[in-house]
C-alpha positions in Angstrom: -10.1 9.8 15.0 -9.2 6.4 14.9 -9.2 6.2 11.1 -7.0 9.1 11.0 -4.4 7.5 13.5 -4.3 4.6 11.5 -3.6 7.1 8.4 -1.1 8.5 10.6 0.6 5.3 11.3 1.8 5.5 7.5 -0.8 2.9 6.4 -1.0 2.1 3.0 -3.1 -0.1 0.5 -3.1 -1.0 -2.9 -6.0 0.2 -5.3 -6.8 -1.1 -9.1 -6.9 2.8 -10.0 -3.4 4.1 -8.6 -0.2 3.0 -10.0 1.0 3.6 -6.9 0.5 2.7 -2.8 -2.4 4.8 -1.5 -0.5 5.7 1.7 -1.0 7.9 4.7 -3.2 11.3 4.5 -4.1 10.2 1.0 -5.7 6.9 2.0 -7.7 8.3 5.0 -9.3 10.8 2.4 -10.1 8.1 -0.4 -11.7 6.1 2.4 -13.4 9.0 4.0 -14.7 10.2 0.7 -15.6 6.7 -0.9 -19.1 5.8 -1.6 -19.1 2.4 0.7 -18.2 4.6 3.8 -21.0 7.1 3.1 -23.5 4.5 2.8 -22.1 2.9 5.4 -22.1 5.9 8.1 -25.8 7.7 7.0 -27.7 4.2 6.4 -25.8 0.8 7.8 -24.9 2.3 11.5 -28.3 4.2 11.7 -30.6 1.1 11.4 -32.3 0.8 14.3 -31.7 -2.9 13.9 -27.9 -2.3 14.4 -27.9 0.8 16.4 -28.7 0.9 20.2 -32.2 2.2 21.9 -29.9 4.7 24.3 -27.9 8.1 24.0 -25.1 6.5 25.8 -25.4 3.8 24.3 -25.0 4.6 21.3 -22.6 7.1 22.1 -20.3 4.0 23.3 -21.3 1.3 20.3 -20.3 4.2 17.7 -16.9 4.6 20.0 -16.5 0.2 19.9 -17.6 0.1 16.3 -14.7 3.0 15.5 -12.2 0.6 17.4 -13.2 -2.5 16.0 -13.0 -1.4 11.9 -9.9 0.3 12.7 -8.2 -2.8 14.1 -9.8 -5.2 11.1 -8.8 -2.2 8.4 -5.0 -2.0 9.5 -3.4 -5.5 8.7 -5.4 -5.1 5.0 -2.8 -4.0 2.3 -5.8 -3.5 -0.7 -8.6 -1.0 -1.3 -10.7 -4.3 -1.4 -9.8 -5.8 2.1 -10.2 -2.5 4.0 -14.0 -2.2 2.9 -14.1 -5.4 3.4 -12.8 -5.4 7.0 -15.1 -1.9 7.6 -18.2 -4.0 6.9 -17.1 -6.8 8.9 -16.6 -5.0 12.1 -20.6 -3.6 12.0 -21.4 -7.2 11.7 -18.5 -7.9 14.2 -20.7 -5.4 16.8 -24.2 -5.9 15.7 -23.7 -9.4 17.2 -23.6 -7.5 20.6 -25.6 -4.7 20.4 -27.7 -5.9 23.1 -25.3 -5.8 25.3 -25.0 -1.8 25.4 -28.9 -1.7 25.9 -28.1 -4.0 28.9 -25.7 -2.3 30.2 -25.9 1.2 29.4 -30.3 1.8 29.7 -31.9 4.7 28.9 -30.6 7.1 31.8 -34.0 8.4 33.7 -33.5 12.2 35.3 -33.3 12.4 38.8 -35.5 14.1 41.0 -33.8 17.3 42.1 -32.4 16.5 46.0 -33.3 18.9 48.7 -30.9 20.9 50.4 -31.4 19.7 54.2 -29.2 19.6 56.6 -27.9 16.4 55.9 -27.0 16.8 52.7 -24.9 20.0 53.5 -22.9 17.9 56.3 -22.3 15.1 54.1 -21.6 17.3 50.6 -17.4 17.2 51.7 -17.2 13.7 51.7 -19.8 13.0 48.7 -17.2 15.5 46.9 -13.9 13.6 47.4 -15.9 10.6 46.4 -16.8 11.9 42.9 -13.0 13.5 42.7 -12.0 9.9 42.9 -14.1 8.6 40.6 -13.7 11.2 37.9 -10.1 10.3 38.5 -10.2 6.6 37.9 -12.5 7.3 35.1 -9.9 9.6 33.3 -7.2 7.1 34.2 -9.2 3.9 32.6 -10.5 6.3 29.3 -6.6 7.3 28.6 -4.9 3.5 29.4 -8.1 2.3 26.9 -7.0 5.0 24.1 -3.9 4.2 24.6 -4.2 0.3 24.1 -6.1 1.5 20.9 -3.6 3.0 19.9 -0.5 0.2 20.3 -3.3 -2.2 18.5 -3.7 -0.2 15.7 0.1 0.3 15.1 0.9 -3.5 15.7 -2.0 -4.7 13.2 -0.8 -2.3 11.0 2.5 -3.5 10.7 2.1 -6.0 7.1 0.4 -2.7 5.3 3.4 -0.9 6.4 6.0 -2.7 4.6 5.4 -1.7 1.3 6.2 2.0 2.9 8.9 1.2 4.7 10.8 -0.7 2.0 10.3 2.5 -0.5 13.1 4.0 1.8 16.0 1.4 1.5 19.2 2.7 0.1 20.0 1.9 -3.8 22.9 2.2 -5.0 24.0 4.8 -8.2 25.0 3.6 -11.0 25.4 6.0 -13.4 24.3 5.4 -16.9 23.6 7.3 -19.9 20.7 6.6 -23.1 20.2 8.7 -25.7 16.3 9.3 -26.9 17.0 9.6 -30.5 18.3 5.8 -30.5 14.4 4.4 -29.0 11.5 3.9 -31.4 8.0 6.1 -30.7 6.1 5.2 -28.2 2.5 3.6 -29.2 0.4 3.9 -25.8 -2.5 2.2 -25.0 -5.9 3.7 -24.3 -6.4 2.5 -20.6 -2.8 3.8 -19.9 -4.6 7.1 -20.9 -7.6 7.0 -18.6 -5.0 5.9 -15.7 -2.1 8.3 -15.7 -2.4 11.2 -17.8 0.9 12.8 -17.3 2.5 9.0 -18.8 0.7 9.3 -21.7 0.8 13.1 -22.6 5.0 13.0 -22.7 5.8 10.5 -19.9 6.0 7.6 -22.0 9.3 8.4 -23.9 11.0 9.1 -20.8 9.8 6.4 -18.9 11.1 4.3 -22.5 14.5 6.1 -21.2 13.8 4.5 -18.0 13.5 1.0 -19.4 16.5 1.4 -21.3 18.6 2.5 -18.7 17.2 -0.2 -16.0 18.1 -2.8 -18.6 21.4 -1.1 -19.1 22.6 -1.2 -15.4 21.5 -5.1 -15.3 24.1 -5.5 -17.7 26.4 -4.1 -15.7 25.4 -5.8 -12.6 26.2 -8.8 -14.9 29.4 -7.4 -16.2 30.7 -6.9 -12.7 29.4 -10.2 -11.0 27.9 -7.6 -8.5 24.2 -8.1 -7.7 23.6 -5.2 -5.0 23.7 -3.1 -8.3 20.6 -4.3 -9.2 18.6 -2.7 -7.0 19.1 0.9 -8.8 17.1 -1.2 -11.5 15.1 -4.0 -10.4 12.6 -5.1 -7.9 10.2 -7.2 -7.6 10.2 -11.2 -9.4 12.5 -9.1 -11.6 14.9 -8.7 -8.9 14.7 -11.8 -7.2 15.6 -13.5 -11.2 18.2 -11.0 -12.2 19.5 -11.7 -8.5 19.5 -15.5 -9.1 21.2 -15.2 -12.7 24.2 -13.2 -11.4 25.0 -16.0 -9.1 24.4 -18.8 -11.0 26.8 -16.7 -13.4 30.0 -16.2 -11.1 29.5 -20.1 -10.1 30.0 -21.1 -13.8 32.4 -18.1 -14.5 30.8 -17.8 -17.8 28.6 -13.9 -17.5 25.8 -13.3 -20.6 25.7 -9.8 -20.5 22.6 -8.7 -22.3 22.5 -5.4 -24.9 19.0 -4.9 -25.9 17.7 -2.7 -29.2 14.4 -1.9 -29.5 12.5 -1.8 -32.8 8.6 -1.4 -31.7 7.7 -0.2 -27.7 3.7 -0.1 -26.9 3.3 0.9 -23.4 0.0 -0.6 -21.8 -1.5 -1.6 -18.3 -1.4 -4.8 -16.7 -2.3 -6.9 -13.5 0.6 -9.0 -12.6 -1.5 -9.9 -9.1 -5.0 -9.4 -9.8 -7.0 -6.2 -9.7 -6.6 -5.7 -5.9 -3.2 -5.6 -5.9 -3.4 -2.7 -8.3 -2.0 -2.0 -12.1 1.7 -1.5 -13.1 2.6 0.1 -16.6 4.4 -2.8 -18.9 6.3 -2.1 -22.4 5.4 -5.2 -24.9 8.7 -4.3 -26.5 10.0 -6.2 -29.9 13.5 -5.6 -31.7 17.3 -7.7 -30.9 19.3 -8.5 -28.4 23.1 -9.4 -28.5 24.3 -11.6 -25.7 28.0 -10.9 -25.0 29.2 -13.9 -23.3 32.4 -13.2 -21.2 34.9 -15.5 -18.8 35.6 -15.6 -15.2 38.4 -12.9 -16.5 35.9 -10.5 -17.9 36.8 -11.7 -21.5 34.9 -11.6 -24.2 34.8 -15.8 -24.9 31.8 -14.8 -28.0 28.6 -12.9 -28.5 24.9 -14.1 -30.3 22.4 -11.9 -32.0 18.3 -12.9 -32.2 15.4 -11.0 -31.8 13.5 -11.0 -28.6 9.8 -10.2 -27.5 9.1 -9.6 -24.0 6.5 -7.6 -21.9 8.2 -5.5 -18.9 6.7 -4.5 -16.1 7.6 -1.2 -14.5 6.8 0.3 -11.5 7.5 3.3 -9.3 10.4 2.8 -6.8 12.8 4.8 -4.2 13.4 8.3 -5.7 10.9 8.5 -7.9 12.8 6.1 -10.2 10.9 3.4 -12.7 12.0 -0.3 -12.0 11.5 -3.5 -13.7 9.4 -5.9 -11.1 8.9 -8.2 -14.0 9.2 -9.4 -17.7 6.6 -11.9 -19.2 6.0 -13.4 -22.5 4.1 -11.7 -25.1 0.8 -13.6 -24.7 0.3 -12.3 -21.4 -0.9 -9.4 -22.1 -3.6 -10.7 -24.8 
């Protein structure tokens, strides 16, 4: 249950199989369904080295250890640091297991009481008494879930982000490529095993998608106006293109770039490591004519060279592709 509130919470982690955050319903059922949880729930808990002698217990160290790898799971944003953080919390409880043998022992059956006299003239009052303490217990049990529940959606909060930023408004800028002009798509054979639907079809239109992000940073460019680059960018990419605009309108000289592709080979990368999951990058070869125009918008001249980059594209707001990234060709050797 805890697990499932966290889910609920809109947590999300980062996975080197998914192009995408593993967020929400989805990640409760990878981690659910993933071999270190099975392991860990028929095997780890059941030792009777980490397990408690009692049926309470172990009712209430199965209850702590839920708590405890909930709370360590939520601030992780990767597939890595929330098994991880599950494994760390049985070592977390083991360290006080004795303590629920302490205090909760092995609960020995009473001997049934006789019905005297006495104990019919005192049953009123013994009954208010265990009202009032089925009471308090209720009331302590519900403010204890409910503490849970606040901690697991303020740890939660850094794995959350990543979510939260996917809804920020970007702008439209309406732009226009046409296929025909794009070389054929080579693709890669690990881009195969990861995303089939890229590399049965997707890979010219996410070719489309590269042309058009690099399209609308010209335009940004063109315009001196760097909140259009969020329809296109994120990311390093973002934070460069960002950087270049205004560097640009302090000079009042703007190198707006027009790229043509002559070779595109679409293949997976790991910009961050293998925990921080893989993006889909285009080691993309051909020209690129650099208009250079005045504080005026004026054309002052424009240069021609060729040009080999690797960009790195990932899934943003709306389903779109941005660029997060462009390296140099040797990085992906």
């Amino acid at each position: 249950c805890t697990g499932r509130g966290l889910a609920g919470s809109g947590h999300c982690i980062t996975a080197a199989w998914a192009l995408e955050p593993v967020c929400g319903s989805y990640f409760w059922r990878v981690v659910v369904t993933s071999p270190e949880i099975l392991v860990f729930l028929f095997f780890m808990i059941t030792d009777p080295k980490t397990i408690p002698g009692g049926r309470l217990a172990r009712v209430a160290f199965a209850f702590c250890l839920a708590v405890v790898c909930t709370l360590l799971i939520a601030p992780q944003t990767t597939e890595f640091g929330a098994k991880v953080a599950l494994l760390g919390g049985l070592v977390v409880m083991t360290s006080v297991r004795y303590l629920f043998d302490r205090v909760l022992p092995e609960m020995v059956a009473e001997p049934a009481r006789s019905h005297s006299l006495v104990d019919r003239l005192v049953t009123p009052a013994g009954a208010n008494l265990d009202r009032r303490r089925t009471f308090l217990r209720g009331a302590a049990l519900g403010s204890v879930l409910t503490l849970v529940a606040a901690g697991v959606v303020v740890a939660g909060a850094p794995a959350r982000q990543a979510a939260q930023a996917a809804v920020m408004e970007t702008p439209v800028v309406e732009v226009e490529i046409d296929p025909s002009t794009l070389p054929a798509v080579t693709v890669a054979a690990d881009v195969e095993a990861l995303n089939s639907a890229v590399a049965g079809g997707g890979a010219d239109e996410l070719a489309v998608a590269l042309a058009e992000d690099l399209m609308i940073e010209a335009e940004a460019m063109r315009r001196a106006d760097s909140s259009l680059l969020r329809a296109a960018d994120d990311g390093k990419r973002l934070i460069e293109m960002e950087r270049r605009v205004e560097v640009a309108a302090t000079r009042g000289e703007f190198i707006v770039s027009n790229y043509r592709f002559d070779a595109l080979h679409l293949v997976v990368v790991f910009t961050d490591g293998t925990q921080e999951g893989p993006s889909l990058a285009f080691e993309a070869q051909g020209l690129v004519e650099e208009v250079i125009l005045d504080a005026a918008g004026l054309e002052v001249r424009r240069e021609e060279s060729p040009f080999a980059s690797v960009f790195v594209m990932r899934k943003g707001p709306g389903e779109r592709w941005l660029i997060v990234d462009e390296l140099p060709p040797e990085a992906t050797q």
